[in-house]
C-alpha positions as CSV (number, residue, x, y, z in Angstrom):
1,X,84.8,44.5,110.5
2,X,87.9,45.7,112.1
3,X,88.8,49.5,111.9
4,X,92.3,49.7,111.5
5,X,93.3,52.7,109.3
6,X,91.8,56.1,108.4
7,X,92.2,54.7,103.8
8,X,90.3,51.7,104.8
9,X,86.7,52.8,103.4
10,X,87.1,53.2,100.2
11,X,85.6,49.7,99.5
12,X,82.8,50.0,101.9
13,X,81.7,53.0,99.9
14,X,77.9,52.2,98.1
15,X,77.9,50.9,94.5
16,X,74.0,52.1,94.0
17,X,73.6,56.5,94.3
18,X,70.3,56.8,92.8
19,X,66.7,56.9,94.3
20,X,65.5,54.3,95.9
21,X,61.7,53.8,95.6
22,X,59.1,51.0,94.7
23,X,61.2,48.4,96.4
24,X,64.2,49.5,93.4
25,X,67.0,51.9,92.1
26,X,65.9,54.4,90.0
27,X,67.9,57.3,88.0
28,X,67.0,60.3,89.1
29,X,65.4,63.4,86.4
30,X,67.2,65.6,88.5
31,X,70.9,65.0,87.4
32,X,73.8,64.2,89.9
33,X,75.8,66.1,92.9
34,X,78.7,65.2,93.8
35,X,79.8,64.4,97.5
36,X,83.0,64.5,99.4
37,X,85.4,63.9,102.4
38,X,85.5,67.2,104.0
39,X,88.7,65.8,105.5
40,X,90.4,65.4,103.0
41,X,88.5,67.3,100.0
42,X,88.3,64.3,98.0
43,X,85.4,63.6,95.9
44,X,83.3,60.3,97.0
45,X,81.5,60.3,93.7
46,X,78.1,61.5,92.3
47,X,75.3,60.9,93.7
48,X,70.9,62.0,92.8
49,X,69.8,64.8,93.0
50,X,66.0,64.1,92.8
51,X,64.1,66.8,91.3
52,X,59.6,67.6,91.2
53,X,59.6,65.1,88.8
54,X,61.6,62.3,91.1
55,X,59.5,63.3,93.8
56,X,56.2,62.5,92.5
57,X,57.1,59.2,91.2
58,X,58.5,58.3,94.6
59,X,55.7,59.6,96.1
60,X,53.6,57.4,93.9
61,X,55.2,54.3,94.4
62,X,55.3,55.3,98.3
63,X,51.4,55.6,97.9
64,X,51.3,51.8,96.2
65,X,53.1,50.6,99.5
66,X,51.0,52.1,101.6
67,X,48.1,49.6,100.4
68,X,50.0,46.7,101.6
69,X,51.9,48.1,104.7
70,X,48.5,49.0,106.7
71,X,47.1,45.6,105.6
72,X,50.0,43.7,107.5
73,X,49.5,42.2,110.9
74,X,51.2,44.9,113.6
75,X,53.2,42.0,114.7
76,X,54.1,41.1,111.6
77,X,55.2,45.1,110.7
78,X,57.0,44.7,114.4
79,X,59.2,41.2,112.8
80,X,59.6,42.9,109.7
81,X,61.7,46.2,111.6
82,X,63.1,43.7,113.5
83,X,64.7,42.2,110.8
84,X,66.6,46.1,109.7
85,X,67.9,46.3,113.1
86,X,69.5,43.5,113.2
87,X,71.0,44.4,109.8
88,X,71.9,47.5,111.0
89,X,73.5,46.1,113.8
90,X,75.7,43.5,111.7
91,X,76.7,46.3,109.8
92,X,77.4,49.3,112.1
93,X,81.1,49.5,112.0
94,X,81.0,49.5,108.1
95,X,78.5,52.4,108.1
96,X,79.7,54.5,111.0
97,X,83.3,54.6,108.8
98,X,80.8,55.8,105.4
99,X,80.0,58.5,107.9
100,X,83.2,59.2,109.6
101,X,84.6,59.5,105.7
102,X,81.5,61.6,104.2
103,X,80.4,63.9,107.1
104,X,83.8,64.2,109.1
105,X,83.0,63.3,112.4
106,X,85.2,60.7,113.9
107,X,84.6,56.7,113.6
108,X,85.4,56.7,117.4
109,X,82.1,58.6,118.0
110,X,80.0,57.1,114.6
111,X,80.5,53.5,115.1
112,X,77.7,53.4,118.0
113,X,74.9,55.7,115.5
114,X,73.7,52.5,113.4
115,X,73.2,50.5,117.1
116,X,71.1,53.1,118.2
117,X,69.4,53.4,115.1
118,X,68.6,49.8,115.7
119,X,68.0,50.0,119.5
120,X,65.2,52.8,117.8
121,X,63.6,50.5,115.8
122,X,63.2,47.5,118.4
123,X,61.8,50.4,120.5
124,X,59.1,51.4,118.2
125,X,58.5,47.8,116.6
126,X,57.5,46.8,120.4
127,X,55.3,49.8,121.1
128,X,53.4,48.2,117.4
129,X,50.4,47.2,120.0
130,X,50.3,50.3,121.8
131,X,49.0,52.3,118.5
132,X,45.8,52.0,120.0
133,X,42.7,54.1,121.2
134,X,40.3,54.1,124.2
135,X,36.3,53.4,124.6
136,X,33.9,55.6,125.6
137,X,30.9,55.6,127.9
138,X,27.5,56.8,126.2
139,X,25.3,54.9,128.1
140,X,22.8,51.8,127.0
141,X,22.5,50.6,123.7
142,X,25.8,52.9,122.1
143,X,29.5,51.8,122.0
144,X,31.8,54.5,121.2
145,X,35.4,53.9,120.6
146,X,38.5,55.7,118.9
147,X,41.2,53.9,116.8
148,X,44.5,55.3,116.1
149,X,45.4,55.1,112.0
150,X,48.5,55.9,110.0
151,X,48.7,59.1,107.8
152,X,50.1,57.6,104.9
153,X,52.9,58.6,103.2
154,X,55.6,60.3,105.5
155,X,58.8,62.3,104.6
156,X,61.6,62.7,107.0
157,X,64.0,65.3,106.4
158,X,67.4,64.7,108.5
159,X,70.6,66.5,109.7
160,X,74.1,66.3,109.0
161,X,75.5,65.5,111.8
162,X,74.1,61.5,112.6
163,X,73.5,60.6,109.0
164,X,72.8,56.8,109.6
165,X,71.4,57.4,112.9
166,X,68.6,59.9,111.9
167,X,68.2,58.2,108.6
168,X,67.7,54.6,110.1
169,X,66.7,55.6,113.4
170,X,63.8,58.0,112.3
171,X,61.9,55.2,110.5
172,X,61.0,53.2,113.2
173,X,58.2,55.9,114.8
174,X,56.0,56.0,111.5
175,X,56.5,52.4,110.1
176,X,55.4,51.5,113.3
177,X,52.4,53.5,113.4
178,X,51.8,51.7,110.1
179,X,52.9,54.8,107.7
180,X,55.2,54.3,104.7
181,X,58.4,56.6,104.3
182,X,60.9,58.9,102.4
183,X,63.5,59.2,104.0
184,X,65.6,62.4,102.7
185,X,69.3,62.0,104.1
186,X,71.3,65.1,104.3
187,X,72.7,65.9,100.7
188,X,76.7,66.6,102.5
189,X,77.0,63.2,103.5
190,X,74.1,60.6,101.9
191,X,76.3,57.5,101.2
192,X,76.0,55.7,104.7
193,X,72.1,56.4,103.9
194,X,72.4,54.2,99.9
195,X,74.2,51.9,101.6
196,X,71.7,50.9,104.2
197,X,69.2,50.5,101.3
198,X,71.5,48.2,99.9
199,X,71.8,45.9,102.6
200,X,67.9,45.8,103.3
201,X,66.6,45.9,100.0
202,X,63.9,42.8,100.1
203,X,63.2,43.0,103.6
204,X,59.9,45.2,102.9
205,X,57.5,45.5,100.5
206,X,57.6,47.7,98.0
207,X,57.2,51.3,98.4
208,X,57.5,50.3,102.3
209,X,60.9,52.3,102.6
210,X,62.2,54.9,99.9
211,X,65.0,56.7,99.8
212,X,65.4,60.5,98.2
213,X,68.8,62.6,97.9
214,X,68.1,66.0,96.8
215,X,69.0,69.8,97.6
216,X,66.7,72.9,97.6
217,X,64.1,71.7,94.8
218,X,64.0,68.0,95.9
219,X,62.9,68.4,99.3
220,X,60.8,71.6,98.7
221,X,58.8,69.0,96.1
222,X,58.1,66.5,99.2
223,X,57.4,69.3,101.9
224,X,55.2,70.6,99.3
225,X,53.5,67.4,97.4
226,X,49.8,67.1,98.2
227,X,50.2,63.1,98.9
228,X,52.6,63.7,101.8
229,X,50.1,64.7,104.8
230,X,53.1,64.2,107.2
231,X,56.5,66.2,107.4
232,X,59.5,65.6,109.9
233,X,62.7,68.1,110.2
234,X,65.8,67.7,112.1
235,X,67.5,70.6,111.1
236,X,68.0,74.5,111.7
237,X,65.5,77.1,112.9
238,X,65.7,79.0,109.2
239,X,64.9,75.4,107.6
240,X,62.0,74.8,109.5
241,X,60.1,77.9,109.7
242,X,60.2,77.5,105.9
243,X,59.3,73.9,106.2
244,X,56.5,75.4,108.7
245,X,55.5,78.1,106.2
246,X,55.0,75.9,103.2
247,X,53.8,72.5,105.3
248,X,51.0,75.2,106.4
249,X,49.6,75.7,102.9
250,X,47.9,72.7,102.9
251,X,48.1,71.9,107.0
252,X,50.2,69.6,107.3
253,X,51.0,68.3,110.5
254,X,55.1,68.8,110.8
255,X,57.3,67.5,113.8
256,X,60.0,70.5,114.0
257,X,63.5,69.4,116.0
258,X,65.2,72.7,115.5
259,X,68.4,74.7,116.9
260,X,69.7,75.6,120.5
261,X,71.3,77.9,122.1
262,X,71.4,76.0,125.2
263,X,73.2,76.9,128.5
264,X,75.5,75.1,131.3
265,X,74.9,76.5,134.8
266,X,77.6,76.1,137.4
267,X,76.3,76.8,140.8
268,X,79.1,77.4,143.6
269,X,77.7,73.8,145.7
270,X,78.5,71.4,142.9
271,X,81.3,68.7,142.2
272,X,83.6,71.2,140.7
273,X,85.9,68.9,139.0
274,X,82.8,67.2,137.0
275,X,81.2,70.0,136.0
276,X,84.3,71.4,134.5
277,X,84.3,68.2,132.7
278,X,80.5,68.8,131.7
279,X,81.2,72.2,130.2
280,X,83.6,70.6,127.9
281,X,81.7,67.6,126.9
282,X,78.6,69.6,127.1
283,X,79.7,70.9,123.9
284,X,80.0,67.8,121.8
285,X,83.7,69.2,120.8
286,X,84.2,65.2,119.1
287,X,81.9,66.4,116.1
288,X,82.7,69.9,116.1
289,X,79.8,71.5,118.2
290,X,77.6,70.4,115.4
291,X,74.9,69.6,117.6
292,X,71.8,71.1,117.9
293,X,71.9,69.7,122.1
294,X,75.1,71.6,122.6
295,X,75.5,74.0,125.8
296,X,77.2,76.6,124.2
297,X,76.8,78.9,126.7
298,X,79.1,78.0,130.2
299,X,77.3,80.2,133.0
300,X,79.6,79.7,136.1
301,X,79.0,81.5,139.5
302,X,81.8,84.2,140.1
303,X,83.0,82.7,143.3
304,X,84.3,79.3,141.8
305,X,84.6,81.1,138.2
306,X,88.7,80.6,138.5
307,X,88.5,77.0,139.2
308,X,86.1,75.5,137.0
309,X,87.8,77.7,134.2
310,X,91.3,76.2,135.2
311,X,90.1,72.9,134.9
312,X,87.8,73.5,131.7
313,X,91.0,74.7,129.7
314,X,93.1,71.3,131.0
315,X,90.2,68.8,130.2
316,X,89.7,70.8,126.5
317,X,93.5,69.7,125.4
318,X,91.9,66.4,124.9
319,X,90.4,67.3,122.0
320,X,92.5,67.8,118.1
321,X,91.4,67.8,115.1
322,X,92.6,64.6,113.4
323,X,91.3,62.3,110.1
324,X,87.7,61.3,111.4
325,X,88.8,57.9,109.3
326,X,91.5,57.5,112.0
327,X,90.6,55.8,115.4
328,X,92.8,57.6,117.3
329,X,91.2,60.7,116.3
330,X,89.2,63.1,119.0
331,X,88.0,66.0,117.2
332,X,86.5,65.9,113.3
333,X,85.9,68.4,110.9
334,X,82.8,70.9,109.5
335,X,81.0,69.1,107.0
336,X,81.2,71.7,104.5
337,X,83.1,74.8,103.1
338,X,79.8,77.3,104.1
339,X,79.7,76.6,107.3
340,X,83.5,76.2,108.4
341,X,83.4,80.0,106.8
342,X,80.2,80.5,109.0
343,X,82.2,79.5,112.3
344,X,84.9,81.6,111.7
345,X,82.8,84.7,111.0
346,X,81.5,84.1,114.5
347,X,84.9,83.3,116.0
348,X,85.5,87.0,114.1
349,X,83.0,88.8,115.0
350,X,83.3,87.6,118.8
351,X,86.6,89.1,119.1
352,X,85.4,92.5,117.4
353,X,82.5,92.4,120.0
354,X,84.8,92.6,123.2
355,X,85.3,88.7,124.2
356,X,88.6,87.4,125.3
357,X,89.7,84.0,123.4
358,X,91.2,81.7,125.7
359,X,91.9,78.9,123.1
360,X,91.8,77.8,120.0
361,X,89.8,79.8,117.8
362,X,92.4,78.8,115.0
363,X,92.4,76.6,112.0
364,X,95.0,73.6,112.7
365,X,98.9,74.3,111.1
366,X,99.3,70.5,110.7
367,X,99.7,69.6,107.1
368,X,98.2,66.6,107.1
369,X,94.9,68.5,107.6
370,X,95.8,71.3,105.1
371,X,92.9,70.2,102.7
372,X,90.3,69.5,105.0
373,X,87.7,71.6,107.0
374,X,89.2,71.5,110.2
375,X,88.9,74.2,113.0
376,X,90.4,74.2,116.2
377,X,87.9,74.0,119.8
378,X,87.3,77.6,121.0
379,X,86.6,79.0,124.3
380,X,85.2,82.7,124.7
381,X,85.2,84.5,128.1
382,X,83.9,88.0,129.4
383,X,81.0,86.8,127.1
384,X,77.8,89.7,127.7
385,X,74.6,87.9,126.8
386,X,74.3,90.6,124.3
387,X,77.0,89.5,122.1
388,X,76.0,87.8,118.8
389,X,77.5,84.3,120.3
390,X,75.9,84.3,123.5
391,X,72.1,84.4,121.4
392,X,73.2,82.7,118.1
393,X,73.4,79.5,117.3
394,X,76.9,78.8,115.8
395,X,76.9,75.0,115.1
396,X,80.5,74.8,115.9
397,X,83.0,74.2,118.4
398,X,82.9,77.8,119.8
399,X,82.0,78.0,123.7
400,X,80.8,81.4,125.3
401,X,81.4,81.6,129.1
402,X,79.4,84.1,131.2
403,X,80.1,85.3,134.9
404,X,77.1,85.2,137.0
405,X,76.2,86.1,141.0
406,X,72.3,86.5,140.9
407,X,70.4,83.8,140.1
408,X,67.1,86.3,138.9
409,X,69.6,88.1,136.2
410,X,70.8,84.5,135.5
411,X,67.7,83.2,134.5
412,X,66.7,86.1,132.7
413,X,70.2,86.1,130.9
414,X,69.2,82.3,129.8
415,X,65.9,82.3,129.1
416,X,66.7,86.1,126.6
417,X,67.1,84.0,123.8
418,X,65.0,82.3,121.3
419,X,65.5,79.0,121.3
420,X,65.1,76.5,124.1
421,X,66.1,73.3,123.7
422,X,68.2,71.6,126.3
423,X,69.9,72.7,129.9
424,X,72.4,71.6,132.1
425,X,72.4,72.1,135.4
426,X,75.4,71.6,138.3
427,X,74.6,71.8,141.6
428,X,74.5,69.3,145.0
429,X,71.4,71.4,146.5
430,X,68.4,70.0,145.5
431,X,66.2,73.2,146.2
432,X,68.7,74.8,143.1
433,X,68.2,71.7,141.3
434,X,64.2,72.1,141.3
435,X,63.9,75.6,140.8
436,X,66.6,76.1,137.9
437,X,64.9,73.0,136.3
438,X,61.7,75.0,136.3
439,X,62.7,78.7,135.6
440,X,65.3,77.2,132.7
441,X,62.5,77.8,129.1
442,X,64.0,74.5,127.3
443,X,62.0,71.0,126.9
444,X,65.1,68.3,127.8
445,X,67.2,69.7,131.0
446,X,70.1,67.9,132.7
447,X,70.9,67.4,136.6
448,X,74.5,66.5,137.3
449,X,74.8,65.4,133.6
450,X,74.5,66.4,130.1
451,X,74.4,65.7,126.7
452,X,72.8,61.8,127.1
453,X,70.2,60.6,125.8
454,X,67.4,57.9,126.8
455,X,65.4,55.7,125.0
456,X,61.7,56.5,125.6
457,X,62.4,59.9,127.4
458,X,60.6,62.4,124.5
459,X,63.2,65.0,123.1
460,X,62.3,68.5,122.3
461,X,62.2,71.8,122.6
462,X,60.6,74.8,123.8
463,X,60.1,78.5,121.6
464,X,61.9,78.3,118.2
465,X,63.6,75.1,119.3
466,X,60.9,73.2,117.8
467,X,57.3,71.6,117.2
468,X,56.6,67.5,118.8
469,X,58.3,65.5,120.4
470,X,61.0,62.9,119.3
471,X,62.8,59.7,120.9
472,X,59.9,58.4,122.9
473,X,56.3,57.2,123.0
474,X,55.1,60.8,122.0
475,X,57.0,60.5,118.7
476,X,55.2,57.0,118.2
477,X,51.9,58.1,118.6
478,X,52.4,61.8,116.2
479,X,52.6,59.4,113.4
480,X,48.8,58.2,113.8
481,X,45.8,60.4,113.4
482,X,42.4,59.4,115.9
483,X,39.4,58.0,114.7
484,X,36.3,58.6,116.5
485,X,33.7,55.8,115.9
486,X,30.2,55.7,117.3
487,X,27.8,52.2,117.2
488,X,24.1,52.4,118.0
489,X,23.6,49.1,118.9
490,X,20.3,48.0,117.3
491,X,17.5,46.8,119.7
C-alpha cells in the first residue's frame, strides 16, 4: 500500500470488533466501547468490551487449544509463526496507518511496528529448539534430566503506545515455548490488534491465538481467572503493582515492564553536537514522550551546560504536532483526554514549583488541530531533583534538565528515584563510561546512544521499573516452567 494522505484509512479500518477466541468471532456479554482518533476526535466505531463472563469462555476455549498446540512438532509451531510474520509483514503499512489513526502517533514512526513484530516472531520461532533442559550426573545406574514445559494458557496485557507491535510482537515468546495466548490490546487504540486477527484467522488451531478487548473488569477477570497461570504487563507502575497484588493470590508467575524515569548524562568529554541530538531524541518527542524508555531527565555538566542547551533548543524545532495520518507529520498526539489533562497538570505544577520553561509547554493554536489531543514538546530548566517532574513519570513530551558538577551528587540525584529502567550515557572517556554504567540503578543503559533497541538483548528494568525480562532469550525461556525427572535404570 502506498501512504499518500492523512483520510486514507478509513477503508483499512476492521469489519470484525468482537472477541476473538476458539479459532472465531464472538459477541462479547460485556456490551460495546466505543474508540476514536484522538486527532481528530472522531469516533472509529464500537468495539467489545469483554466482561467475567467473556473471559471465562475465552479462557476455556484457550484451554481446548492448548491440547493441540503442545502436541505439535516445535518445528512445526516454528512454520506455523512463521507463516504470521510474514502476514504481518505484507500488511505493515495498512496496520501501522490503523495505529497512526487510533492511537495518534505518526504513520512515519508506526509503519516499521508490524516489521518488528514480525522480526519478533522469526526470533522466537528459531529459538523453538532451544526450549530445552540439561542432564544430570547421579552416578551408575540413574539418569537424571530436566525438560522445559509450557504453562498453558497465557494473558498479555499491552500498552498504548505500540499497539500492533506489543500485540503481535508479544506472541512470539510464549507460542514458542509451546503456551497458548490472550492477547489483551490496549482498549484506546484496539483496531490495528482485530485487524491482525483478521488477516491470520486459519493459520492456527483453534484456541492457539485469542483476542480480548476489555477495560477495568475484563482484564481484572484474566489477571484473576484460576486457568491463566501466566500474566504479562506492559504498562504503568500503578497497573502493575495491582496486577502484582492480585496475580499473587494465587502465585502467579507475572513478567512486569513498568514506567521510567530515566536520565541522560552529559559529561564535559563527549561529542557535544550528538549528544544534544540524544537529549532530544532520547525523549521519543515523535509519539509524545509516551514511552516508558524515555530520558526525561537531561543531566548536563555545568561547564558545557550553555552549549548542549543551545543546540538542544535548535534540534527540538524539528518536531510539530501534525495529523499522525499525514506523512509529513513529526510529532502525534496523547491518546486520550485523561492523560493530555495529566501532562498539562505536570507542565502546571512544574512552573508553580520554580522551573524555567524554555519551550513549548503549550497546546498548538493551529486550527486544524483544534479537536485533537495535541500538546506542544516542552523543555524545563533549573529543574531540582526534588521537583515533582524530576521523580515522576509524566508520559509526555515534557523534558526536565538538571545542572550537575560532581559526579557523587550526580549519581545520587539519579539513582533518588524509584524507577530504573533505562540510561543514557555521553562521554568519550571510557573510565566515565564504565563507572556511570555501573553506579546508574537501571537494567538497559546506553553509551554514545539511546533509545535503540536490539533483538536478543533482554529489556528490563531495575526497582519499580519492573519484574523479567523482555526482547531476548530470557523472555523465551519465562514462558516454560522446569521439569525435574529422575530414571533408575533397572539392573
Amino acid at each position: 500500500m502506498s501512504i499518500k494522505h492523512e483520510d486514507n484509512y478509513h477503508h483499512l479500518l476492521p469489519t470484525h470488533r468482537d472477541l476473538y477466541y476458539g479459532g472465531a468471532w464472538h459477541q462479547p456479554q460485556g456490551g460495546y466501547l466505543e474508540t476514536f482518533n484522538p486527532a481528530t476526535g472522531e469516533s472509529l466505531g464500537a468495539c467489545a468490551d469483554g466482561n467475567t463472563s467473556d473471559v471465562d469462555s475465552m479462557v476455556q476455549a484457550a484451554q481446548e487449544g492448548f491440547k493441540t498446540w503442545r502436541k505439535i512438532k516445535p518445528l512445526e509451531r516454528a512454520g506455523l509463526m512463521k507463516k504470521v510474520a510474514t502476514v504481518l509483514r505484507d500488511n505493515a503499512d495498512d496496520l501501522a496507518m490503523i495505529d497512526a489513526a487510533n492511537c495518534g502517533n505518526p504513520i512515519r514512526e508506526m509503519k516499521n511496528d508490524a516489521r518488528v513484530a514480525a522480526a519478533m516472531i522469526d526470533y522466537c520461532a528459531g529459538l523453538v529448539t532451544e526450549v530445552k533442559g540439561e542432564t544430570i550426573p547421579m552416578g551408575p545406574d540413574v539418569v537424571n534430566m530436566t525438560v522445559r514445559e509450557p504453562y498453558g494458557v497465557v494473558g498479555r496485557i499491552v500498552a498504548y503506545n505500540h499497539p500492533i507491535m506489543f500485540t503481535a510482537g508479544k506472541m512470539g515468546p510464549p507460542l514458542a515455548a509451546g503456551n497458548v495466548v490472550i492477547m489483551k490490546p490496549p482498549h484506546q487504540a484496539p483496531l490495528s490488534s482485530y485487524r491482525m486477527m483478521e488477516l491470520i484467522h486459519g493459520i492456527m488451531p483453534p484456541g492457539v491465538i485469542n483476542l480480548l478487548t476489555a477495560d477495568r473488569e475484563g482484564s481484572s477477570a484474566l489477571v484473576t481467572h484460576p486457568k491463566v497461570p501466566r500474566i504479562s504487563l506492559i504498562g504503568s507502575v500503578p497497573t502493575g503493582r495491582a496486577i502484582a497484588k492480585a496475580a499473587a493470590d494465587r502465585l502467579k508467575h507475572v513478567t512486569l515492564e513498568l514506567g521510567g524515569k530515566n536520565a541522560c548524562v552529559i559529561y564535559p568529554d563527549a561529542d557535544l553536537e550528538k549528544a544534544a541530538q540524544a537529549a532530544i531524541d532520547g525523549m521519543n518527542f515523535t509519539w509524545c514522550g509516551q514511552s516508558c524508555g524515555s530520558t526525561s531527565r537531561l543531566f548536563i555538566h555545568s561547564s558545557v551546560y550553555d552549549q548542549v542547551m543551545k543546540m538542544a533548543l535548535k534540534r527540538v524545532e524539528f518536531y510539530r504536532p501534525g495529523l499522525p495520518t499525514d506523512m509529513a507529520t513529526t510529532m502525534g498526539c496523547i491518546v486520550s483526554k485523561p492523560q493530555l489533562d495529566k501532562i498539562m497538570s505536570y507542565i502546571d505544577i512544574a512552573k508553580s514549583e520554580g522551573a524555567t520553561l524554555v519551550f513549548g509547554g503549550s497546546r498548538p493554536s493551529s486550527p486544524e488541530l483544534s479537536r485533537g489531543l495535541f500538546v506542544e514538546p516542552t523543555i524545563f530548566t533549573d529543574v531540582k531533583q526534588s521537583m515533582r517532574i524530576a521523580n515522576e513519570e509524566v508520559f509526555g513530551p515534557v523534558l526536565a534538565v538538571l545542572k550537575w558538577e560532581d559526579e557523587e551528587d550526580l549519581f545520587d540525584q539519579i539513582n533518588s528515584v524509584e524507577y530504573g529502567l533505562t540510561g543514557s550515557i555521553w562521554t568519550t572517556n571510557l573510565a566515565n563510561a564504565h563507572r556511570a554504567a555501573s553506579r546508574i540503578e537501571s537494567g538497559y543503559i546506553w553509551i554514545n546512544s539511546v533509545s535503540s533497541h536490539f533483538l536478543g538483548a533482554s529489556f528490563g528494568g531495575y526497582k519499580q521499573s519492573g519484574i523479567g525480562r523482555e526482547e531476548g532469550a530470557d523472555e523465551l525461556l519465562s514462558f516454560s516452567q522446569v521439569k525435574n525427572i529422575n530414571i533408575t535404570l533397572s539392573t
